[in-house]
N, C-alpha and C positions, 0 to 999 in steps of 0.2 A: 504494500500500500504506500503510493508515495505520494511525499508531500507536497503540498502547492504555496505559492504565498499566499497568506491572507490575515485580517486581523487577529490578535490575540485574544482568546478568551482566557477569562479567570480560569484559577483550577478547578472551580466547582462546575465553571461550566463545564469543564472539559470532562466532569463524570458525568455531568447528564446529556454530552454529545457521546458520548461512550454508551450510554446505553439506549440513547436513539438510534447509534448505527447498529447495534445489536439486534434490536426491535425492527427495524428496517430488513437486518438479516434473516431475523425468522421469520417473519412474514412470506418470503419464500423458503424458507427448507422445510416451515411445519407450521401453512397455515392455520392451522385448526388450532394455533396453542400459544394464540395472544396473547391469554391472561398469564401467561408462564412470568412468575419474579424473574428481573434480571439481577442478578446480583455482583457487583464488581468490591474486589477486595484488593489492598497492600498487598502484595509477594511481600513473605518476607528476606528474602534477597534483592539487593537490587538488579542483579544478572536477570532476570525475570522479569524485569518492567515496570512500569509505572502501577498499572491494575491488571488484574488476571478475573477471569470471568469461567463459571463451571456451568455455565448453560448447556452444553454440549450433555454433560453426563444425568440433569436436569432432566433433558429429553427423551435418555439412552431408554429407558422402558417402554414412553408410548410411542416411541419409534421403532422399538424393536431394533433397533440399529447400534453397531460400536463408538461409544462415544467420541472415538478420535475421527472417526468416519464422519460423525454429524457436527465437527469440530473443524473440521475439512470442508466441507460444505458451509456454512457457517462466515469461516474466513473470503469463502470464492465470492461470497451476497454481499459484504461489507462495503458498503458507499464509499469512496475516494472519502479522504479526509482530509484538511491542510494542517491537522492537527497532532496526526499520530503519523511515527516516520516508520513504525511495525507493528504487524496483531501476525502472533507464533504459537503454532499449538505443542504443549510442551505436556508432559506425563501421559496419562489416564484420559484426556481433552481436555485439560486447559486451554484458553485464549487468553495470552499475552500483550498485553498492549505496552507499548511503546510510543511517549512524547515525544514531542519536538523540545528540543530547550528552551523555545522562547514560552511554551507550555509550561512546561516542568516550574520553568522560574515567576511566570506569569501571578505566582502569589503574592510575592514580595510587593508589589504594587499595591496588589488588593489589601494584605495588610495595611500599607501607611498609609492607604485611600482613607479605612476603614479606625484606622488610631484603634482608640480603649473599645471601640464597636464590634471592631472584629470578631465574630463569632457568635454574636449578639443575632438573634432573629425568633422570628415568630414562633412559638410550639406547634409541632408537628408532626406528624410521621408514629402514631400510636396514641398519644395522650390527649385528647381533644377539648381538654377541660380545659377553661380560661384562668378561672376565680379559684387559686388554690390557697390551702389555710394547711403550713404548717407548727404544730404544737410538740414544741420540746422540753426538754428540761425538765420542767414542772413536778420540781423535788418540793418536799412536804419541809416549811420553810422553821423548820425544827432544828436547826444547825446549818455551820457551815457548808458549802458546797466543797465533794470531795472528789478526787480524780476521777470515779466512776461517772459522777454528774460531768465532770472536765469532756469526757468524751461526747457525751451526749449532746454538750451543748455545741462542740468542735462540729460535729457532725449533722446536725440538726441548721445550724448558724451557715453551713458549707452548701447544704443543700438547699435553703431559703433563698442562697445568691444562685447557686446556681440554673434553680428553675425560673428563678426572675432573670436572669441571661436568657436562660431559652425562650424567654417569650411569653412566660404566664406571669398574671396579676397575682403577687404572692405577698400572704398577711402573716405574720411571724405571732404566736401567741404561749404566754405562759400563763399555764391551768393552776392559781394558786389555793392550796388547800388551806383556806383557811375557819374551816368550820371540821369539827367532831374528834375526835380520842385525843390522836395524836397532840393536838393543838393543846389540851386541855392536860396530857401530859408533862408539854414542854413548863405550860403554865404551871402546874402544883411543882413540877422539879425545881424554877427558881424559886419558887413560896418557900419550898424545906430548906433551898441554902439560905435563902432572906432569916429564917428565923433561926439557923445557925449562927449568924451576925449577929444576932440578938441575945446570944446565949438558951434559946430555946430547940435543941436540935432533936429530929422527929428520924427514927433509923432511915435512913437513904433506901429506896428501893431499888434492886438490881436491874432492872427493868425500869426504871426513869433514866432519863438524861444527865448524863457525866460527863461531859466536857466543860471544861474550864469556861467557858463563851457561859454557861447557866450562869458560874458563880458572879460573873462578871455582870449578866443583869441583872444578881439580887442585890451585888453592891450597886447598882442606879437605882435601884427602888430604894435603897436605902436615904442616899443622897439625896435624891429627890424627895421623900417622903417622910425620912426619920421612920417612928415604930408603929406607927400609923395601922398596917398593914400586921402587926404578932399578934400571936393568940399562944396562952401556953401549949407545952408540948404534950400534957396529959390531957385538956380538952382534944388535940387533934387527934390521940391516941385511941381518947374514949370512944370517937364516932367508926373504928377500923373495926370489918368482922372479923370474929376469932378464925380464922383460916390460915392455912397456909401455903394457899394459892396466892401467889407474886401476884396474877392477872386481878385476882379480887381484890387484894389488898391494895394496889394499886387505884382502882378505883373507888375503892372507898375513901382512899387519901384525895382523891377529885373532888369526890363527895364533898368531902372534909372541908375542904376550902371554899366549895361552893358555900356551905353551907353558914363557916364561920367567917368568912370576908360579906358575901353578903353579896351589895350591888358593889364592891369595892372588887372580888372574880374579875369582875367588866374589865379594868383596868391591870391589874396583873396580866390578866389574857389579851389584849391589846399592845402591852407593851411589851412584852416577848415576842409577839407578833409582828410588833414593824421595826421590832429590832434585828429581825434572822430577815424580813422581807429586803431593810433597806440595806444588809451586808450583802443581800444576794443580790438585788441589782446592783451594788459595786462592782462586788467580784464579777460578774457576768459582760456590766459595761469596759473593765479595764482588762477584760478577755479579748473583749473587740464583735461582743454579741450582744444585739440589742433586739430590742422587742416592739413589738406594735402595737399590741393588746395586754396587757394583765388582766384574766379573767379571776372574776372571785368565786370562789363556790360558793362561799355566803348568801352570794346574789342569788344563786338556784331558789335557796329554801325561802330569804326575806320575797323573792316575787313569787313563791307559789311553784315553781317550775317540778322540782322535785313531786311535790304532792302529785300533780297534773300527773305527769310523766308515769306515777303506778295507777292511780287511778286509771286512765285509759288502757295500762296492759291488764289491770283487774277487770274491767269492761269487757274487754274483747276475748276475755277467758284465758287470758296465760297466767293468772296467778292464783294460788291458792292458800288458805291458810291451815295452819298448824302449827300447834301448842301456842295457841295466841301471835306465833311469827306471819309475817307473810313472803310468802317463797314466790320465785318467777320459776316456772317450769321451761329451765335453761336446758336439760336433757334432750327437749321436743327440738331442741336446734345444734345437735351434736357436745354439748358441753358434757362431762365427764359427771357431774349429780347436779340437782336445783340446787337457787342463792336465793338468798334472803335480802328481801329488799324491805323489810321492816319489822323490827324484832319486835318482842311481845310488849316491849314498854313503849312501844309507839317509835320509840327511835327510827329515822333512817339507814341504812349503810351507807358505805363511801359506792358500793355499787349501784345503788338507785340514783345517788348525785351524778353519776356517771352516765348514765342513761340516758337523763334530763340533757345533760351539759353536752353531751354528741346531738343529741336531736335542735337544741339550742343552736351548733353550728351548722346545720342542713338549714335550719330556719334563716338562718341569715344568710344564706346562698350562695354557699362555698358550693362549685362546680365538683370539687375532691377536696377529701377530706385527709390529712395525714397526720396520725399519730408517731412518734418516735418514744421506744418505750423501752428499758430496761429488758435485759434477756430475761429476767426472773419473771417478768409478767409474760410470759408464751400464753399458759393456763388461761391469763383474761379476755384473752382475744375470742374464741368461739363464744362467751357470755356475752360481752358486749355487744357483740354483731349478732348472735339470736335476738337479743334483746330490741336490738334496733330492726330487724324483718317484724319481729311480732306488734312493734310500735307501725309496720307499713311504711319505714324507710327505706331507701336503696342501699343497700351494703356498698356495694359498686362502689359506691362515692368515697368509704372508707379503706383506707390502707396501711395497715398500721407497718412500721420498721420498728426490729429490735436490734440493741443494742449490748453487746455484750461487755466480760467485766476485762479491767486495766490491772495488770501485775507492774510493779514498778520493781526493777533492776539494778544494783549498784555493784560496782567488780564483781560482779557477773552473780551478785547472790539476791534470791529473793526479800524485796522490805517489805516487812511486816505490817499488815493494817487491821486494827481493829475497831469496826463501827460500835459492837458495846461498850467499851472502855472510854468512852471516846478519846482518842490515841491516834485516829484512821489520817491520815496525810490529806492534806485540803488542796484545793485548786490552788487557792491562793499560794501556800505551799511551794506546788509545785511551778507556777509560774513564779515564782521570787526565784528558785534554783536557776530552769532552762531557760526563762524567757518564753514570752507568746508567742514568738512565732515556731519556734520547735515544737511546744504543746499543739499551736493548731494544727501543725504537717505533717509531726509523729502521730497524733489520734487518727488522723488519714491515712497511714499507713498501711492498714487490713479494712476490709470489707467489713460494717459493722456490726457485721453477726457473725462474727469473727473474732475470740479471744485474745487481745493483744498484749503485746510483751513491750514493756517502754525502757530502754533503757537510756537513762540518766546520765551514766558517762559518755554514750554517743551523742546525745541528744548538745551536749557541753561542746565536745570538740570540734575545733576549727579544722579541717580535713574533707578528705573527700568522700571518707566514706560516710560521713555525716549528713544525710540527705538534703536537708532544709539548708545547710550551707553548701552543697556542692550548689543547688539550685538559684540561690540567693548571689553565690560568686558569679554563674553566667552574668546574670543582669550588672552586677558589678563592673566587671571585663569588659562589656556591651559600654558602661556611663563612661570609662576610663579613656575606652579605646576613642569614642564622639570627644569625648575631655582634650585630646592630644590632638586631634585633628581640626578643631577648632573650627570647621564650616558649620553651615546653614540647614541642617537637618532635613528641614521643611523641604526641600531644592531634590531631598535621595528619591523622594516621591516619582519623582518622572525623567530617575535616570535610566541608560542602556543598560539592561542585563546583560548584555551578549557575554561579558568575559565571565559570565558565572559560567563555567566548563566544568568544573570537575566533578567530579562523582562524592564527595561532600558534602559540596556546595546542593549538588541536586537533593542528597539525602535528608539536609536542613531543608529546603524547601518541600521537599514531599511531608517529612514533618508539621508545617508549621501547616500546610494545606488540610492538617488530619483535625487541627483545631477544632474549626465549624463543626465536625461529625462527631468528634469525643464532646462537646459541649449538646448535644441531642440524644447522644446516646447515653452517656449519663444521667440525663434529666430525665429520662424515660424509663431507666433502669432506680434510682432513687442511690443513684454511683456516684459521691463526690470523692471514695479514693482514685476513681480511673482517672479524675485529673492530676489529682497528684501524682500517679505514676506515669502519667502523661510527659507531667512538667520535668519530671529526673529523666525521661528519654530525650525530652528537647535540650537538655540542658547535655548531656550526654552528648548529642550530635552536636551543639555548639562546641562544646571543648574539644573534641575531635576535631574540626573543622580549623577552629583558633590556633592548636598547638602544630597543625600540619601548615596553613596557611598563612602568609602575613598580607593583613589587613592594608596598612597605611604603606601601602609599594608606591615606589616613583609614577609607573602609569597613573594617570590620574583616568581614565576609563575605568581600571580595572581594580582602582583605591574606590571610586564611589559607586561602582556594582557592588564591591563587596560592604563596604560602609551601609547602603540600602539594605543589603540581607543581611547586616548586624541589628539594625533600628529597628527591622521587621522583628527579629527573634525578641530582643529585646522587651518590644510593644506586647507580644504573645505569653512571653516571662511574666508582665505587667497584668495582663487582663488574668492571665490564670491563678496569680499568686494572690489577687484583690478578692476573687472568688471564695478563695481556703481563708482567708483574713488575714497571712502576712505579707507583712511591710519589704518591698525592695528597695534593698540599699543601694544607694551608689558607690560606695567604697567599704572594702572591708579588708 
């Protein structure tokens, strides 16, 4: 197939003239089989081409015919092209395609046409939802945020950009719990240290809240309030059952305080409350993870939502009662036994809030709905989603991602975390060690339901095997090398490629061409590691490219071809690194 002169297309065009001429080809070898995918893929060699296409072995059955054979045919149908200089059928029936160079290099343009845009386009190609709501994080604001929440939020934060790249309206939301046990745990745990300060100390229970952050709110209540807030230790004593269940004894200590604070609860429970809320939005904002919504659950129960929300599944007959509880018959929609969605003392669960509060965001017409959830919640998924079929919602709309748990690494031996004692290593933590942008890159590391292993002395060193710096150095190299040369950036936009020749050069440009498609296919798959693994391949082909080639050569044709496919790589470094949340340096 040879080539003719004519204008240049983008590289995108050039996949979708590739598979027009395809399309074109089978129309005569096998008209009856238009609707056949065409599928065109990276060789991963470059000896093999720019794309390679398996249509031929596609056909091989309803042709009855050998694939190289309808691969053979295929090539003889292929329109003149001015754009591809070979199509070779190579193994089994492969078609090989081969660019032109002004092809191959044709991206470089498009990127610095296209600046921080590049890649940026409408949602497409599987996920047709416009109006997406993703809900992360939304830890129970009963202590610090710790590496396990570190991920969720890395991950959660990563994939909000990036489906807002792809082209959907995307609303970021944390689901704060701050109505029922838990809440009213945190609360009676600072009361018992409060009245420790006081000289009135009630035995600690093993099962309340131990971390140093409790003692610290009792000493503000104390400040704040003086003794205001003590009751002796044998009144609190007197109100606990004789049992020696921790779980009961524990709430009777809630009891306790309800009982003996009075309307004065309100305020203990309040101020523990926007004391763990407003550490959490620090920690989260100086992560580089921001929010759009704070949902309250509160709000569930003060409008009424919650009640609404079992009432109609008790209507339509999905609930029933027993021993004064009321159950959702969760079993009728694959869950493992019924839940209770209102105990015999009229209480709610945290599962009927949940009910309300998914149905709450269909009301507000999220096109899709996305949950990111802790791997220990698997179990809540088929509840939640019966529960919402029997409410006569669309599941569809829901999709929940799980997230698994962080081991942290140091000379190579496991650190100890423990969330009872509380002892367990905080975001904060661990962003004061590595820095945010290691935390954001290393959580992006593995797939999120994916066990991840962080190590701590890599995540530190300056080196190359250190991911987040090998990648962080391209864009470096890229500021240093525009630093030295001192021109007009702006100007690389509409230089000659031609001296891009070498087989480097083309390899960084078929890379940066793969941008656009890893930014859709990501988005579609709920995949913000495949950019990052994206970004150490680009970053990989740059330094290849760097250590083999010099940039700033006397030619000046062939110093501002290659200056343009540095500012291109560069720009690509830029948009992909914005997406994960770190920062590109210009010197390091």
């Amino acid at each position: 197939m040879a080539a003719s002169s004519a204008p240049t297309p983008t590289v995108f065009d050039a996949r979708r003239h590739l598979t027009g001429l395809l399309r074109t080809a089978l129309t005569s070898v096998a008209p009856g089989q238009g609707l056949t995918e065409i599928i065109l893929e990276r060789p991963k060699q470059a000896s093999h081409g720019d794309f390679a296409s398996n249509l031929a072995m596609q056909l091989a059955r309803e042709l009855k015919t050998n694939p190289r054979q309808i691969a053979e045919r295929l090539v003889r149908e292929l329109p003149p092209s001015p754009y591809v200089t070979k199509a070779e059928i190579a193994g089994a029936g492969f078609i090989n395609f081969t660019l032109t160079p002004a092809a191959r290099t044709a991206v470089v343009g498009a990127v610095l046409a296209a600046g921080k845009n590049f890649g940026h386009g409408p949602a497409k190609n599987g996920r047709a939802a416009r109006r997406l709501q993703v809900e992360f994080v939304s830890a129970n604001p009963t202590g610090p945020l710790h590496v396990g929440h570190g991920r969720g939020a890395a991950y959660g934060a990563s994939l909000a950009s990036l489906l807002a790249f792809a082209g959907f309206e995307v609303t970021r939301e944390y689901y704060v719990n701050d109505a029922g046990r838990q809440m009213d745990i945190l609360a009676v745990s600072a009361w018992l240290r409060y009245l420790e300060l006081f000289g009135e100390p009630v035995p600690f229970p093993p099962n309340a809240y131990q971390g140093g952050y409790v003692i610290e709110m009792a000493e503000q209540i104390k400040q704040a309030h003086g003794d205001r807030y003590v009751h002796p230790a044998e009144a609190v004593l007197a109100c606990l059952p004789q049992t020696e269940d921790d779980e009961l004894r524990l709430d009777g200590l809630i009891l306790a305080g309800k009982d003996l604070l009075g309307e004065d609860w309100a305020y203990v429970h309040s101020h523990v409350l926007n004391e763990q809320l407003t550490d959490c939005r620090a920690d989260l904002e100086e992560f580089g993870v921001h929010f759009d919504v704070w949902f309250s659950e509160r709000s569930l129960y003060d409008t009424g939502m919650v009640a609404r929300a079992v009432a109609a599944l008790e209507k339509s007959g999905h609930i029933y009662t027993q021993d004064g509880a009321k159950w959702f018959q969760s079993t009728a929609f694959g869950d493992e036994k019924d839940r209770v969605v209102q105990r015999d003392n009229g209480i709610y669960t945290y599962f009927a809030s949940d009910i309300a509060y998914h149905l709450n965001k269909f009301e507000r017409g999220f096109d899709k709905v996305i949950d990111v959830w802790g791997a220990d919640h698997h179990g809540y998924i088929p509840r939640v989603k019966g529960a919402l079929a029997a409410s006569g919602a669309d599941t569809e709309r829901l999709d929940v991602t799980l997230v698994q748990f962080v081991s942290l690494f140091r000379d190579g031996h496991k650190v100890s975390m423990s969330t009872r004692s509380g002892e367990y290593v905080t975001l904060r933590q661990l962003r004061a060690e590595v820095g945010n942008d290691a935390c954001r890159f290393f959580y992006m590391l593995r797939k999120c339901d994916q066990a991840l292993d962080f190590d701590l002395d890599l995540a530190k060193s300056q080196s190359n095997d250190n991911p987040v710096y090998y990648v962080q150095y391209a864009h470096a190299r890229i500021c240093s090398v525009l630093a030295q040369w001192e021109g007009d950036a702006a100007a690389l936009a509409a230089v000659d490629l031609t001296p891009l020749q070498h087989e480097r050069e083309y390899a960084l440009c078929a890379r940066l061409a793969e941008f656009p498609e890893l930014i859709q296919q990501a988005a579609r798959d709920y995949a913000p590691h495949a950019l990052a693994f994206y970004l150490k391949d680009l970053a990989g082909d740059f330094h290849s490219w760097y250590n083999a080639e010099r940039v700033l050569v006397d030619d000046s044709a062939t110093r501002e071809a290659r200056l343009a496919l540095a500012l291109a790589t560069r720009q690509v470094l830029q948009n992909g690194l914005s997406l994960l949340g770190v920062s590109q340096p210009v010197s390091m």
